[in-house]
N, C-alpha and C positions, 0 to 999 in steps of 0.2 A: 257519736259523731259520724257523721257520712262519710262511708269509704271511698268517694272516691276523691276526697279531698285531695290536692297535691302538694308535696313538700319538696324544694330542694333541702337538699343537704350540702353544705360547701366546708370542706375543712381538707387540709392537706396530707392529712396522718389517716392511714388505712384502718387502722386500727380503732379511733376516732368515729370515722364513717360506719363501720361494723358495729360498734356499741348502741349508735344513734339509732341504725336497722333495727338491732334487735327489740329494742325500745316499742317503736313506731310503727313495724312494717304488717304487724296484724288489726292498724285500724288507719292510716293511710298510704295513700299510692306515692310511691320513693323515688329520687331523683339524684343522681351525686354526683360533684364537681370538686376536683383535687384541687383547684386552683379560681382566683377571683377571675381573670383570662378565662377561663372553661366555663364559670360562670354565667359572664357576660353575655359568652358565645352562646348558650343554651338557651337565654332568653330569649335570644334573636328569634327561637325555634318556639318555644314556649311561656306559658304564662302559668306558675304553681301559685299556689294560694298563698303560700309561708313560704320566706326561706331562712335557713337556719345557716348562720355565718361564722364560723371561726374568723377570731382577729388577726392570731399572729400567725401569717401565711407568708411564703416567702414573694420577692417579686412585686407583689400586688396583693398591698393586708387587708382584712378586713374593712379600715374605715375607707381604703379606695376603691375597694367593690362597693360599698356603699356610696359613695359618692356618685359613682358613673352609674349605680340603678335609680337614685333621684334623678340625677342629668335628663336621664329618658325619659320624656313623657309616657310612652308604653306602658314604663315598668314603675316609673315612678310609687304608686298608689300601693306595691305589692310589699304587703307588713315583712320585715327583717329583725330577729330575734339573733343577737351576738351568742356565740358560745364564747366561753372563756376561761382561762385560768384564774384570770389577774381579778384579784378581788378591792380594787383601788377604787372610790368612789371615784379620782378624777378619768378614771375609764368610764366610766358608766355617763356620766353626764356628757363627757365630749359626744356620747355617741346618742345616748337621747339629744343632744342640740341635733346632729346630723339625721334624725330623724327613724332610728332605732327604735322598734315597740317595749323590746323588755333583754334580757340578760337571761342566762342559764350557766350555771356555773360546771365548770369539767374539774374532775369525774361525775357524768349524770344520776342525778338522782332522780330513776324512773317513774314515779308519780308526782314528784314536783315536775320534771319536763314535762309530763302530759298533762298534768294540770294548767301550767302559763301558756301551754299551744293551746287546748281548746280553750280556754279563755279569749286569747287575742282571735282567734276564726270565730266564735263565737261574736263578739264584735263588729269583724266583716262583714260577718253574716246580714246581722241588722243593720249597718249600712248598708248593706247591699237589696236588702229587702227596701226601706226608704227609699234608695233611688230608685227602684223599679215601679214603687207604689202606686195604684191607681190615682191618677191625676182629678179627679171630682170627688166632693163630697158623697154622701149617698143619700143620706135625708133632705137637703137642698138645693143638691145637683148643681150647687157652685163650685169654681175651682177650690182646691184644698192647696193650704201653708206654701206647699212644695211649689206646685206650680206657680203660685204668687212670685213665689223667691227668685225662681229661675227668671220667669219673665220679666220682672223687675229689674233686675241684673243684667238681663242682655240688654234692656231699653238705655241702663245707664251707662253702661257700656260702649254705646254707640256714640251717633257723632251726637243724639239728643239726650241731657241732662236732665232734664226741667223736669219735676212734677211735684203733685201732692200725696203724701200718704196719710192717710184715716185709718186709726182703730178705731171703732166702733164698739160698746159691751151694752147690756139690755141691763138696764139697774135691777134687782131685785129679783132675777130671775128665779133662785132656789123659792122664794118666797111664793111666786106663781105657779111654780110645778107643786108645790107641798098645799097650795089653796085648791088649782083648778084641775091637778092631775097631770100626768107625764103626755098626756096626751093632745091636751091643750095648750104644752110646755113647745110641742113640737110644730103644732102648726103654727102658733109663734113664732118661731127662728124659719119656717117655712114662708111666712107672712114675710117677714122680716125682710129676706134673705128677695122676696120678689121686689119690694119696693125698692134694696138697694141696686138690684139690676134693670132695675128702669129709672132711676136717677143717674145712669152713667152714659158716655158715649160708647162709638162701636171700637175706640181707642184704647178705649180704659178698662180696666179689670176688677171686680170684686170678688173676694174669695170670704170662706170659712175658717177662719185660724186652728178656732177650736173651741166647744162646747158655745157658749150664748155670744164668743170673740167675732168680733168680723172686719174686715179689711178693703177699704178702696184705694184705690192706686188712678190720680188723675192723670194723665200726662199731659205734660205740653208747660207751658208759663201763666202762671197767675199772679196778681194782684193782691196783697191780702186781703183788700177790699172782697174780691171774688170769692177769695177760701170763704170768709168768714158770712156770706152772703148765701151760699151752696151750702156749710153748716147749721146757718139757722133756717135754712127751708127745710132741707132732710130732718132737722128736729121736731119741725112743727108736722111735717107730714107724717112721720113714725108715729108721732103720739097720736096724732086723730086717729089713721088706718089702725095702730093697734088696741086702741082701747076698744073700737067699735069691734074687732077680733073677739073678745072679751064681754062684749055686751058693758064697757063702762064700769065693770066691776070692780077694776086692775087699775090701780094709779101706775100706767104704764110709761116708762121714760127712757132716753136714751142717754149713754153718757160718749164725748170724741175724743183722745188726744189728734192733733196734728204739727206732725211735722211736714220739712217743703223741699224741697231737692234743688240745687245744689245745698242751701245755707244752713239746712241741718245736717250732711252726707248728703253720699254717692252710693251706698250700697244699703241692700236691705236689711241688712242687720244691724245696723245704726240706725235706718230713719223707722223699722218698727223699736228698736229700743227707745228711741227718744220721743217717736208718738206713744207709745207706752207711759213712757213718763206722764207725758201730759194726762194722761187718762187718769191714772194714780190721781193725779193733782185734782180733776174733775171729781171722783170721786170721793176724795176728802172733803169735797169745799162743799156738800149739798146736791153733786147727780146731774141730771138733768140738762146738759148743758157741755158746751165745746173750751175744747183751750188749746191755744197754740203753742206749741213748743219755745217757740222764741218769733218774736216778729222783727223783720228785718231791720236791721240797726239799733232794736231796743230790748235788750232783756228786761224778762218783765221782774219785778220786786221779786214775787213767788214765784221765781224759777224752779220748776224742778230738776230743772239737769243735776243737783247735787243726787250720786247715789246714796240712798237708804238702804241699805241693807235690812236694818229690823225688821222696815216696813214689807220688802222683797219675800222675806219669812215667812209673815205673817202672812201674807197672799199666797205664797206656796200651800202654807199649813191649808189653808180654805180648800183650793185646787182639787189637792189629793184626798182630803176628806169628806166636800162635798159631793152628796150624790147627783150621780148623771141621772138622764132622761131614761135610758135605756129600763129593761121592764127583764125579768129571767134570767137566762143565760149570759154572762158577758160573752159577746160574738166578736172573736179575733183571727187574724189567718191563723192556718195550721202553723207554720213558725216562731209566730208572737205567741199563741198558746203552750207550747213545750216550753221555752223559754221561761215563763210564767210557772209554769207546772213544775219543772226541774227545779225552779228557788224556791217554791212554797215549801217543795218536796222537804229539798237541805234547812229551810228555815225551821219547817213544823219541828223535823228532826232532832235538832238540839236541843241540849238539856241547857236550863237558868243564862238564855239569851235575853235582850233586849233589841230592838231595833231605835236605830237613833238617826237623825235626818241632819246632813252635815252641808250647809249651804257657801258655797265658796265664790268668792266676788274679786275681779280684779277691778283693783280701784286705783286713783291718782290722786295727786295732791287736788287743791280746787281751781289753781288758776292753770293748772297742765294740759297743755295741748299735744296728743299724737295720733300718729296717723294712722289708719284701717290695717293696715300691714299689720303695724305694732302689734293693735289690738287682737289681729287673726293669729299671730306667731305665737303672743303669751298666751291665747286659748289651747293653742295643739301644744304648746309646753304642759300647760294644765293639765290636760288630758292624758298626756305623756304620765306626768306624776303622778295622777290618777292610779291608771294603767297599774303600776309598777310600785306601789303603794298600800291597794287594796290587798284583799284575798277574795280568793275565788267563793262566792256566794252574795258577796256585797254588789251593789247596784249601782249603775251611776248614768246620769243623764244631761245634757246638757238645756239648760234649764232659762238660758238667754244667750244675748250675743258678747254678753262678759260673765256668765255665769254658769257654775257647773255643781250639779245637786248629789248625795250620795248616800243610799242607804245603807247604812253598816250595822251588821252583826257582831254585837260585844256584849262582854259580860257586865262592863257600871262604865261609866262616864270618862273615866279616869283611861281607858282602855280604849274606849273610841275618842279621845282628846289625843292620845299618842298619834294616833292612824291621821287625824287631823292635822299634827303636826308635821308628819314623815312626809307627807303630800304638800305642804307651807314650804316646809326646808327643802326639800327636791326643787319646787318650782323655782326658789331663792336663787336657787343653784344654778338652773335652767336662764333665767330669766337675762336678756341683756337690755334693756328698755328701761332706760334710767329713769325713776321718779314712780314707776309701776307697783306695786304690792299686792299681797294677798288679805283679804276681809276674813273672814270667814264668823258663820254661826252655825252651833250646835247644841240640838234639842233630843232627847227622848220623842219616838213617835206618841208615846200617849201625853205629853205633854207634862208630866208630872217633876222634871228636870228642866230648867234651863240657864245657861250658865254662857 
């Protein structure tokens, strides 16, 4: 871990703060405040990466230091790990609601504390690396997910609402790179990727989600008449341009969801989840071909707004085991690559593990309506639970705008079923969003288990 990471330390017994030192002080840079007030005041001055919180402080405890470091925007963002005595779940969850990454119990237990620290900076890290992330693709020099998102969000943000969103996926892509080669796979999605930026205006944005995914974003007010108008041109031009790519060899096709802004959402993690959906729905029904999410004032029979979970799996399982285009080396930054390397490392390491893929869905009744907050609050609870659940070596990603994926290292089923559950019963705990729940599925990565 990089030293020059910084940590406050905030607890009001000297004694307390000397123990934490001796811990910490030979792999990051140390910071101490006897008081939530000294605290506070330090922030004004600095920005540490971690701070570690004693609760029962006099004055000003714990959870009111924490409270006045979310108030601030500045400091909001900066992860807060409780110290504490008190081994009482309803401590722990009050403080994960208020937004607390993890717990350390006192008297320190010196490699369990340095274990939960660099886990949660670990964490930051790769947030932090994402947002910094270069903003274009590389193979098709369209924007990339991120930039979508943001600009998306600022647009709806504003005084204007209105638009269309399109996933886009190329049917049978693995099929063409395993017929015509990685190479023909690529100017494909390079092909691809010209035609949808010259079917847009100078308004609108297309991006690269990921691997054969791709995304337009229309803005402004349309007619369904018009979406559906602008779907079946771009359909018919992909297929001519790409099959002649191909010399005609490639039953080349394209598949859309769409969704529409306001009547599906306001933000982009709902209107790509629910053109998502639609996509799913295209391609169960035969490929080839667009569907709208829902058209204004008529859901259609085959809605897909119900989530599937199974289905959700099963295209995961695909995801992670199909192969990419890529040819040698996987080429990742230097960050993403140690990250990689350190859990291979600990993986290969053990003796009579298994890895098992633990798919978790917040889901609602069917006729339940709630709002983007809702939805956003029970994700960071999610993840809360996550957090605080796992062990260090197991994996986890957020896998949609309701869903969070987790690769765990266990010895049989029954072991990662627990670790399944302690993340269920946390979030339970967590959760105030009446009508909300947790799904979850859990498979063996080789498939030979599923239950």
């Amino acid at each position: 871990m990089d030293k020059q990471k910084h940590i406050l330390i905030v607890d009001d017994v000297t004694t307390n703060l000397k123990m934490a030192a001796d811990v910490l002080q030979d792999t990051y840079r140390l910071s101490m405040a006897k008081s939530g007030m000294q605290a506070i005041e330090f922030l004004k001055k600095a920005k540490p990466d971690l701070i570690l919180l004693d609760i029962k402080m006099p004055e000003m405890d714990g959870y009111e230091t924490l409270e006045a470091i979310k108030a601030n925007p500045d400091t909001a963002s900066i992860p807060v790990v409780f110290l504490t005595v008190d081994n009482q779940r309803k401590s722990e969850i009050k403080g994960l609601k208020m937004g607390a990454m993890d717990f350390i119990r006192k008297p320190f237990e010196p490699e369990v504390m340095k274990s939960r620290i660099q886990k949660i900076l670990k964490i930051e890290d790769l947030r932090r690396d994402l947002s910094i992330s270069a903003r274009k693709d590389p193979l098709t020099n369209l924007w990339n997910r991120k930039y979508l998102e943001d600009d998306l969000n600022r647009y709806l943000e504003s005084a204007n609402h209105e638009g269309v969103f399109i996933v886009l996926d190329i049917d049978r892509f693995k099929e063409i790179n395993d017929t015509f080669g990685h190479i023909a796979g690529d100017s494909l999605l390079t092909e691809f990727a010209d035609i949808l930026e010259s079917r847009i205006g100078p308004r609108d944005i297309v991006a690269r989600i990921d691997g054969d995914e791709f995304a337009v974003f229309l803005k402004g007010e349309y007619s369904m008449e018009e979406v559906k108008e602008y779907c079946q041109e771009l359909l018919e031009i992909t297929s001519a341009e790409l099959k002649e790519l191909l010399d005609d060899k490639a039953n080349v096709s394209v598949s859309m969801g769409v969704s529409v802004s306001p009547y599906d959402g306001s933000d982009f993690n709902t209107l790509y989840s629910k053109a998502d959906k639609a996509l799913y729905f295209v391609k169960q029904n035969g490929k080839n071909s667009f569907h709208l999410f829902r058209e204004r004032g008529n859901v259609r029979e085959k809605n897909p707004d119900a989530i599937n979970t199974k289905a959700d799996m099963e295209r995961l399982e695909r995801m992670i085991t199909e192969r990419g285009s890529e040819e040698g080396a996987f080429k990742v930054e230097y960050e993403g690559f140690k990250h990689i390397y350190q859990f291979v490392s600990r993986a290969v390491g053990r003796t009579e593990q298994n890895v098992f893929i633990l798919l978790l869905t917040v889901n609602h009744g069917e006729y339940l309506k709630f709002s983007n907050d809702a939805l956003d609050t029970a994700m960071k609870e999610l993840e809360r639970s996550i957090i605080v659940s796992v062990r260090q070596g197991d994996v986890t990603t957020r896998y949609s705008s309701f869903q969070y994926v987790v690769m765990l290292m266990c010895n049989d089923y029954d072991s990662a079923k627990l670790v399944a559950d302690r993340i269920v019963g946390t979030w339970t705990e967590l959760n105030e969003t009446e009508g909300l729940f947790i799904d979850y599925i859990l498979k063996a990565a080789d498939g030979k288990e599923n239950k």
